[in-house]
C-alpha positions as CSV (number, residue, x, y, z in Angstrom):
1,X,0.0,0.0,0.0
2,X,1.5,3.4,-1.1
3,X,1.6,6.0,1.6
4,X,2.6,9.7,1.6
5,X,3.4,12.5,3.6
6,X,3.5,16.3,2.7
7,X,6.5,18.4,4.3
8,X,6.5,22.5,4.3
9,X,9.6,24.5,4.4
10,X,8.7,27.6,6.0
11,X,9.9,31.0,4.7
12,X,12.3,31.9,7.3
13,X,13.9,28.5,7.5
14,X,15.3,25.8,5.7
15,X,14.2,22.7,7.6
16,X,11.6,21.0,6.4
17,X,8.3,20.2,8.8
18,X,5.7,17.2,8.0
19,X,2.1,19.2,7.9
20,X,0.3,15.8,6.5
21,X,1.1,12.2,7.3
22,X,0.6,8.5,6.0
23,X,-3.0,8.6,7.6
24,X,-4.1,10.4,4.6
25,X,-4.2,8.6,1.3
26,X,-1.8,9.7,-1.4
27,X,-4.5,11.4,-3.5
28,X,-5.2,13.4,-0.6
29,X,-2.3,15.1,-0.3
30,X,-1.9,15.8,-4.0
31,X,-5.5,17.8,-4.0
32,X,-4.8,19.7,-1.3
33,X,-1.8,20.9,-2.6
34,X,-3.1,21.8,-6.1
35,X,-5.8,23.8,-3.9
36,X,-3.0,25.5,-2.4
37,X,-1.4,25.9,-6.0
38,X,-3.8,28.0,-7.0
39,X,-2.1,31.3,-5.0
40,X,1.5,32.2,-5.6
41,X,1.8,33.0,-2.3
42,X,1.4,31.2,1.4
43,X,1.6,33.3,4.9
44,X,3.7,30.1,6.3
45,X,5.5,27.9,4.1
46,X,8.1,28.9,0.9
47,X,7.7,25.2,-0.5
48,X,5.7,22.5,0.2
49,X,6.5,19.0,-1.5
50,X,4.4,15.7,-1.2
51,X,6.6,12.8,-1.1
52,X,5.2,8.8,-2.0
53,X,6.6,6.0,-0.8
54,X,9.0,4.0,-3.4
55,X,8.8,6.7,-5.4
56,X,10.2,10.1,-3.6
57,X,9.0,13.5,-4.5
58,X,5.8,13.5,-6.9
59,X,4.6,17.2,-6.3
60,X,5.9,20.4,-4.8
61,X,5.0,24.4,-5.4
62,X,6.8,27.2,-4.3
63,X,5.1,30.2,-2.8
64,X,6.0,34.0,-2.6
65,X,6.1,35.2,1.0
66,X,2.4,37.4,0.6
67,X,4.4,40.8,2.3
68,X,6.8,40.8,-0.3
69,X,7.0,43.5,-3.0
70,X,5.7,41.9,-6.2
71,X,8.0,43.0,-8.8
72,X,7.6,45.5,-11.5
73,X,8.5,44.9,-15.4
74,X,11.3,48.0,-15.8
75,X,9.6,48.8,-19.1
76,X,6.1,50.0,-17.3
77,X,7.9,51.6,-13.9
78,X,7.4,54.8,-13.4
79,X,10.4,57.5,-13.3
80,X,10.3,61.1,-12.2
């Protein structure tokens, strides 16, 4: 039986923290995450990765902090 587990890395840090684990089946983990997917930022976590048994990573976004500046094209900024 496959089982999976999803692990956030939060935005200040670089150590990785299980947020789901193998009680939740597989395709569980992959829908909430494409849920998640659909912002391109998250107030916690800078990546979050789902990883299967026998099989390692199968999904992962990354995510914006949602304080950060979004950055301007140079062509369309304004000067004075």
């Amino acid at each position: 039986m496959r089982q999976a587990i999803t692990i956030g890395y939060r935005h200040d840090k670089d150590v990785g923290e299980v947020i789901s684990g193998p009680a939740e089946k597989p395709g569980a983990h992959k829908d909430a995450l494409k849920e998640l997917g659909k912002s391109p930022t998250h107030p916690e976590f800078s990546r979050i990765e789902v990883w299967e048994s026998d099989m390692g990573i199968t999904m992962f976004r990354k995510f914006e902090a949602p304080d950060k500046p979004v950055p301007v094209n140079k062509r369309f900024a304004v000067t004075k």
